[in-house]
N, C-alpha and C positions, 0 to 999 in steps of 0.2 A: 414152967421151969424145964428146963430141957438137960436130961441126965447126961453124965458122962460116955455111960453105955452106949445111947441112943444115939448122940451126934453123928451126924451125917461126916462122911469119909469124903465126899467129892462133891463140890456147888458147881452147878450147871445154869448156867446166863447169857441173856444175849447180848450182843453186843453193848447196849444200853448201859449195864454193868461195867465196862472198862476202864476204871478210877482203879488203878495200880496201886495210888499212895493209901486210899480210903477202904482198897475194900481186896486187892489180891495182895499184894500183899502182907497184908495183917493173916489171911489166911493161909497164903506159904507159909509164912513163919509159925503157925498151928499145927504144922503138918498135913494139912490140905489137898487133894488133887483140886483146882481151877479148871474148867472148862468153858471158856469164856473166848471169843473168836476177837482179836483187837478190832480196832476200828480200821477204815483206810486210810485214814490220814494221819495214824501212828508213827510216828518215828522208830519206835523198834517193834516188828512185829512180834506177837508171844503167838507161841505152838498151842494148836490143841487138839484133842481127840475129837476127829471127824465124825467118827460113827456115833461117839455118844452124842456129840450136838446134834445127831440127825433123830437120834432115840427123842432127844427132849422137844425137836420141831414137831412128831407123831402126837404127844400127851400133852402140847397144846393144842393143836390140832384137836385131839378129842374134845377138850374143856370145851374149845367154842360149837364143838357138834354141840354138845350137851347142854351149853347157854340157848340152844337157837328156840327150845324149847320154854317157852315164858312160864313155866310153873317153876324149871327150877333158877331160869334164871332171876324172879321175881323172888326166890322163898315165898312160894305162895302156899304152902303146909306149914302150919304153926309149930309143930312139936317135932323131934330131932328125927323119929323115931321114922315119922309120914315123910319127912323130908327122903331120908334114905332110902325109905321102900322106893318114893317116886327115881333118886340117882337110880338104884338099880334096877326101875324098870326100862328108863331110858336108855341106859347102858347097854340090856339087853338089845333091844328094839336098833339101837345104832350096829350093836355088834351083828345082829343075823342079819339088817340090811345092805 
């Protein structure tokens, strides 16, 4: 269940996402920022923050560093606890290299 509190202020997507009637706009009308780049063969282009979609291309970009490793891409540690220790060894290990 996801609190009031907590809800996220701005959904960042790639292109894939660009169903206007399913999925941006229901989120304008939430009060929303969208950053979601149209397609090219839109008929009306929608504006969007360049710098954050290049933030959100970096933290995929990471995800797949950190899949390339088969322990975590596999969940190969049973328990949450081993799983996280192994994220944040890899993490590290990407980050100093």
């Amino acid at each position: 269940m996801l609190l009031k509190d907590t809800a996220a202020q701005t959904v960042i997507a790639d292109k894939a996402y660009d169903a206007h009637a399913r999925l941006v706009q229901p989120l304008l009308s939430k009060g929303r920022a969208v950053v979601i780049p149209s397609r090219a063969t839109s008929r009306q282009p929608r504006d969007h923050d360049r710098e954050l979609y290049k933030a959100r291309h970096l933290i995929e970009n990471f995800f797949a560093r950190l899949k390339q490793y088969r322990a975590i891409a596999t969940r190969y540690d049973k328990t949450a606890r081993n799983f996280l220790g192994a994220i944040h060894l890899v993490a590290s290990i990407i980050w100093l290299a």
